[in-house]
C-alpha positions in Angstrom: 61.9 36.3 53.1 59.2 34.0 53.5 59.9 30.4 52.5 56.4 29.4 50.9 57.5 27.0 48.7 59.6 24.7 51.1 56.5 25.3 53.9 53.9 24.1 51.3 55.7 20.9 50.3 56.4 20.0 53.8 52.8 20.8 54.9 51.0 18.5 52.1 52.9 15.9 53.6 52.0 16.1 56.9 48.4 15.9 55.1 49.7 13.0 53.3 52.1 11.2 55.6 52.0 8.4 52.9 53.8 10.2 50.3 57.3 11.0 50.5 58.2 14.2 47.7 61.6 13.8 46.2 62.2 17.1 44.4 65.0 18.0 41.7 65.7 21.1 42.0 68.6 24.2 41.4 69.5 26.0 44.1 71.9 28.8 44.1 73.3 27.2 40.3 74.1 23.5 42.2 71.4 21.0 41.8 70.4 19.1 44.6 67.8 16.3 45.9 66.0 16.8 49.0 63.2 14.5 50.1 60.2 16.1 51.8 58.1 13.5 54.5 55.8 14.3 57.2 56.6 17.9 57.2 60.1 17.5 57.6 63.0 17.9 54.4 66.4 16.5 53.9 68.9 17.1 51.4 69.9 13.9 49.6 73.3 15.8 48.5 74.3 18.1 50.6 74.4 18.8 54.3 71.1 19.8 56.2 70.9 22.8 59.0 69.9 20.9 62.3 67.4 24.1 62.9 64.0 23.2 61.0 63.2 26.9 60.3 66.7 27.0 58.2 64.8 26.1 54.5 66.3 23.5 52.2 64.6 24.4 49.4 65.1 28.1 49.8 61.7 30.3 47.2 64.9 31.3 44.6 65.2 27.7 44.0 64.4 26.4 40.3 62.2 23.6 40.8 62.9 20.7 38.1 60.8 18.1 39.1 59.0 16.7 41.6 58.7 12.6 42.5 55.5 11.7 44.7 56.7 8.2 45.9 55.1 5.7 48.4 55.8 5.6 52.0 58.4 4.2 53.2 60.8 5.2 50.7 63.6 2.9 49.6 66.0 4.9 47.2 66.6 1.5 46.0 63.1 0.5 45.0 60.9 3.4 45.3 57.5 2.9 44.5 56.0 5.7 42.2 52.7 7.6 42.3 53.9 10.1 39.8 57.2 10.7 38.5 58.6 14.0 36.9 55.6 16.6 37.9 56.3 20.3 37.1 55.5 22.9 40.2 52.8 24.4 38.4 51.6 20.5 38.1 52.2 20.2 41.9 50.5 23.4 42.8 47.6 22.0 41.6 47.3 19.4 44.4 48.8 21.6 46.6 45.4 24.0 46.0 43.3 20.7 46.1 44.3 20.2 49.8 44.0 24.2 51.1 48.2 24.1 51.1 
């Protein structure tokens, strides 16, 4: 399976390498965090695979909400573009940049 969601997030950043996406989302009925910057993602709560083709955010994940935050990211004091964007929402700038 193909992991188109995960890919597109992490390619809009490499377009954007001043955003950082922090995305909500369920996965496998656990909710996680994983941030997404310069084409690269992280899980905030759980452990990470050290091979990049291993997805984070896996297609059967339930996307809750999606943060686009200023680089460099401080969880501390992020610095907000948009807060709380649906995937539909983000597919739209996703389409905007050919992603």
């Amino acid at each position: 399976m193909q992991n188109f969601i995960g890919k597109r997030l992490e390619e809009y950043t490499t377009k954007y390498p001043q955003e950082v996406l922090v995305v909500t989302a369920e996965i496998a009925g656990e909710q996680d965090k994983i941030v997404i910057f310069k084409g690269f993602s992280s899980s905030l709560m759980r452990s990470t695979a050290f091979d990049p083709d291993v997805p984070v955010l896996p297609d059967d994940a339930k996307i809750e909400s999606i943060d686009r935050v200023a680089s460099p990211y401080n969880p501390q004091t992020p610095r907000y573009i948009q807060q709380r964007l649906s995937w539909e929402a983000m597919q739209i700038f996703l389409s905007e940049v050919g992603v």
